[in-house]
C-alpha positions in Angstrom: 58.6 0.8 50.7 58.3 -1.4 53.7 55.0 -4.4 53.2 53.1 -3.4 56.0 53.4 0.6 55.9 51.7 -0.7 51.7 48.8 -2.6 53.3 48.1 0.3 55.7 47.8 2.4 53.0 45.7 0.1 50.7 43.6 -0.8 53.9 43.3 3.2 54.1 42.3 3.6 50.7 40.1 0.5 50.7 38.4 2.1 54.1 37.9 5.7 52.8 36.0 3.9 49.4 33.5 2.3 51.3 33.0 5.5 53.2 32.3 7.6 49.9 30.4 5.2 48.6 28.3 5.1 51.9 28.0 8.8 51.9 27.2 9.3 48.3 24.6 6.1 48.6 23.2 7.7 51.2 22.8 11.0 49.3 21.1 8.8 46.0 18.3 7.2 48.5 17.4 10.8 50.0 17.6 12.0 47.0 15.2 9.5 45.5 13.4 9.3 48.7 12.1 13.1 48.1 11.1 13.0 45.0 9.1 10.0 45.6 7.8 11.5 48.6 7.3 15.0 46.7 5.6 12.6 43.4 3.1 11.2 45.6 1.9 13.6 47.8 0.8 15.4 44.6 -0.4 12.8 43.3 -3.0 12.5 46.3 -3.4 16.2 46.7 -4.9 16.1 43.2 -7.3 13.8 43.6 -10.5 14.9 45.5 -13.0 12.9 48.3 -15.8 14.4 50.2 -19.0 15.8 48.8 -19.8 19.1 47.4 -19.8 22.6 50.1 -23.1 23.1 51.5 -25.2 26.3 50.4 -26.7 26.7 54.1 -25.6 26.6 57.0 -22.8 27.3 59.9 -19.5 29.8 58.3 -16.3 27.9 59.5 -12.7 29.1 58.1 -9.4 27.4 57.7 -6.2 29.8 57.5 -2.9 29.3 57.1 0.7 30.7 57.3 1.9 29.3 54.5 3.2 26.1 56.1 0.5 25.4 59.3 -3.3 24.9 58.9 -5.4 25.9 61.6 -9.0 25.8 61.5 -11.1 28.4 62.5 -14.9 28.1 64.1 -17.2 31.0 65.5 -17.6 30.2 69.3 -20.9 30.1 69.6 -23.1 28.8 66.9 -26.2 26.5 67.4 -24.5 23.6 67.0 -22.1 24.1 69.6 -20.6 26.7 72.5 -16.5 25.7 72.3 -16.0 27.6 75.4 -17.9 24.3 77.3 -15.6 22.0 75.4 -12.2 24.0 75.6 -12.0 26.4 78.4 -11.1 29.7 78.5 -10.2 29.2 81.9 -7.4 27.3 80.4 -6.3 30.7 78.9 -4.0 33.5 80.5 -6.4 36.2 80.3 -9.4 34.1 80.6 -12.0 35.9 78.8 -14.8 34.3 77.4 -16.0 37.3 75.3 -13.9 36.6 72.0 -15.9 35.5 69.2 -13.8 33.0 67.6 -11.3 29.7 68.0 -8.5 28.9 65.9 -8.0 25.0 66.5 -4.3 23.5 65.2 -2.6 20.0 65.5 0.7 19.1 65.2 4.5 17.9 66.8 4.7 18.7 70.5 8.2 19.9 70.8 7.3 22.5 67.9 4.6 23.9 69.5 6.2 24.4 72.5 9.7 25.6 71.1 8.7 27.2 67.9 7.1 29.9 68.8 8.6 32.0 65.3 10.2 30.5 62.2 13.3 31.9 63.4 13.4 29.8 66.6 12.9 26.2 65.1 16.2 24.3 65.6 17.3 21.4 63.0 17.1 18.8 66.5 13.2 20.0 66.4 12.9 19.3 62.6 14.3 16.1 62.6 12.5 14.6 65.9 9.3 16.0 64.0 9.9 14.6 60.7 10.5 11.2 61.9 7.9 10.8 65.0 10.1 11.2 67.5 7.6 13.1 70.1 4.9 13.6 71.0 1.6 15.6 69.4 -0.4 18.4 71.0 -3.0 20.5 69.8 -3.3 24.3 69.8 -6.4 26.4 70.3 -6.3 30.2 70.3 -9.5 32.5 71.5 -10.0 35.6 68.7 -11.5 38.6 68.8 -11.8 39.6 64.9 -10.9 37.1 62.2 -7.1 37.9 61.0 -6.9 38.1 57.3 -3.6 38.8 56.6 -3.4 35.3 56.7 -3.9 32.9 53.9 -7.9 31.4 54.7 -11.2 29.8 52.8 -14.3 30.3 54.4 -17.2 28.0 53.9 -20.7 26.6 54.8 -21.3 23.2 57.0 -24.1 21.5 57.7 -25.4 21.0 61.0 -24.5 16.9 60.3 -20.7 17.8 59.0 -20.2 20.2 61.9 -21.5 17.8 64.5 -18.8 15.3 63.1 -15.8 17.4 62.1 -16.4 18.5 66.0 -16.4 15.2 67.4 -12.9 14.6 65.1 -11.4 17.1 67.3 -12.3 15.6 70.6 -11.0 12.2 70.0 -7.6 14.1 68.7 -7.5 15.8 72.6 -6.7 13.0 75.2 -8.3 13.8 78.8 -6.9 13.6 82.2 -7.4 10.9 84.9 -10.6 13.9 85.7 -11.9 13.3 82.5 -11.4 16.8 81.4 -9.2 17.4 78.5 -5.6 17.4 79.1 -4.1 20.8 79.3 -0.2 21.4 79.2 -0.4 24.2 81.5 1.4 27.7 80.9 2.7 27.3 77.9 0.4 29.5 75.7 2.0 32.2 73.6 -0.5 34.9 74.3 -2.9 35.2 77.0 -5.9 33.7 74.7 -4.0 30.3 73.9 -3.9 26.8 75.3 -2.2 23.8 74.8 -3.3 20.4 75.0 -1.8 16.7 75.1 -3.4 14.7 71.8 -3.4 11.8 70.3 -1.2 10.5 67.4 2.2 10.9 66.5 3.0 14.0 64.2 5.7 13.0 60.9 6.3 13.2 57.3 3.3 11.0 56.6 1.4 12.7 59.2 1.5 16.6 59.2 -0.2 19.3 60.6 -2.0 19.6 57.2 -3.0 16.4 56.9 -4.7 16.0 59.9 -7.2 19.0 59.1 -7.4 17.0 55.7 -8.4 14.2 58.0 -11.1 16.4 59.3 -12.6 17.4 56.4 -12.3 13.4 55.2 -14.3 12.5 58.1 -17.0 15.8 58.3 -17.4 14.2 53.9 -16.5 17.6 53.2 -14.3 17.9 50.1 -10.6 16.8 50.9 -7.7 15.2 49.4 -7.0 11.9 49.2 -3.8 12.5 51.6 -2.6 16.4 52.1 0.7 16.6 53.8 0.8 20.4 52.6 -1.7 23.2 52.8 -1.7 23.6 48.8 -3.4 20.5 47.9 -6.4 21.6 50.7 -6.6 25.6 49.6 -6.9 24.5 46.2 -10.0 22.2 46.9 -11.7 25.2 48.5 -10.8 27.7 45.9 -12.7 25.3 43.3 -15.2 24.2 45.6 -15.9 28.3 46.1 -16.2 28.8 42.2 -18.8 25.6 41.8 
């Protein structure tokens, strides 16, 4: 066999082993990557921060479709009126009747694109995972409360509220008016809004974490770090049974 057609073959050989051992590298660091990932946000869901649920006070709700938290406040209470802080007017249909607001955070380009499970697209996924866009928040008017989803309801003081409130509003940037930053027309319904936010949504830094931020800074019980829904429920579910 002629020399060079050899060392073409060994250089082929000698090629196509690096790039197995590349892929199956690869495949041993996400592998290990996961499970680290999956060890330690356990870890931090089971250990607890905040202070005890108050007996008195303002009903507030978190719900959740099994993957996205949203909480959930009454829109008028005596601590505050949401309708002066996110406007209805920003809303399709504009009413300022409904008695509650469902308030979400989260990656941008999922909100806007995601409307169903069965829309996300694996470009989507990826740019969320790994803080590739931006973040927006989502706020949706209600007339009834809509049990069919997963939810915890609970007390807050007039102190949490007041904080866990002014949480939110440094999550929603505002406009060169000063008035928060609405992405206009993009609601899915004609009681929803969109609105620019701060932060950068990612695996360290999920939807569910940042309402685990809220309760963290409203010293309402919490997890340590809660990048899924689980690790929060279950706090409620005790706290509930105290």
């Amino acid at each position: 066999m002629d020399k060079k057609l050899i060392m073409n073959v060994e250089t082929l050989k000698l090629f196509f082993v690096i790039i197995l051992k590349i892929i199956f590298g690869s495949v041993e660091f996400l592998f290990a990557f996961v499970i680290a990932y999956l060890t330690i946000a356990f870890v931090c869901m089971s250990i607890r921060v905040g202070h005890q649920l108050e007996k008195k006070g303002t009903t507030i709700y978190m719900k959740s479709d099994g993957i996205h938290t949203d909480f959930v406040f009454p829109v008028q209470s005596p601590v505050i009126d949401w309708r002066k802080i996110i406007s209805p007017e920003d809303t399709k249909g504009k009413d300022t009747t409904l008695k509650y607001i469902a308030i979400g955070w989260g990656d941008q380009g999922f909100f806007l694109n995601t409307p169903v499970w069965a829309d996300l697209k694996a470009s989507t996924a990826f740019d969320a995972c790994f803080y590739l866009g931006k973040s927006a928040m989502h706020t949706n008017y209600l007339k009834e409360l809509d049990f069919k989803f997963k939810h915890v309801q609970f007390k807050v003081s007039d102190k949490q509220y007041r904080k866990l409130i002014e949480y939110i509003q440094k999550t929603i940037k505002k406009d060169k008016h000063n008035k928060l930053d609405c992405i206009k027309n993009r609601g899915y319904w004609k009681t929803d809004s969109f609105y620019q936010t701060n932060g950068s949504y990612g695996l360290f830094n999920t939807c569910n974490s940042w309402i685990n931020g809220g309760l963290k800074a409203a010293d309402l019980p919490a997890c340590l770090w809660a990048p899924f829904n689980s690790g929060i429920f279950h706090k409620y579910q005790i706290s509930s049974m105290n």
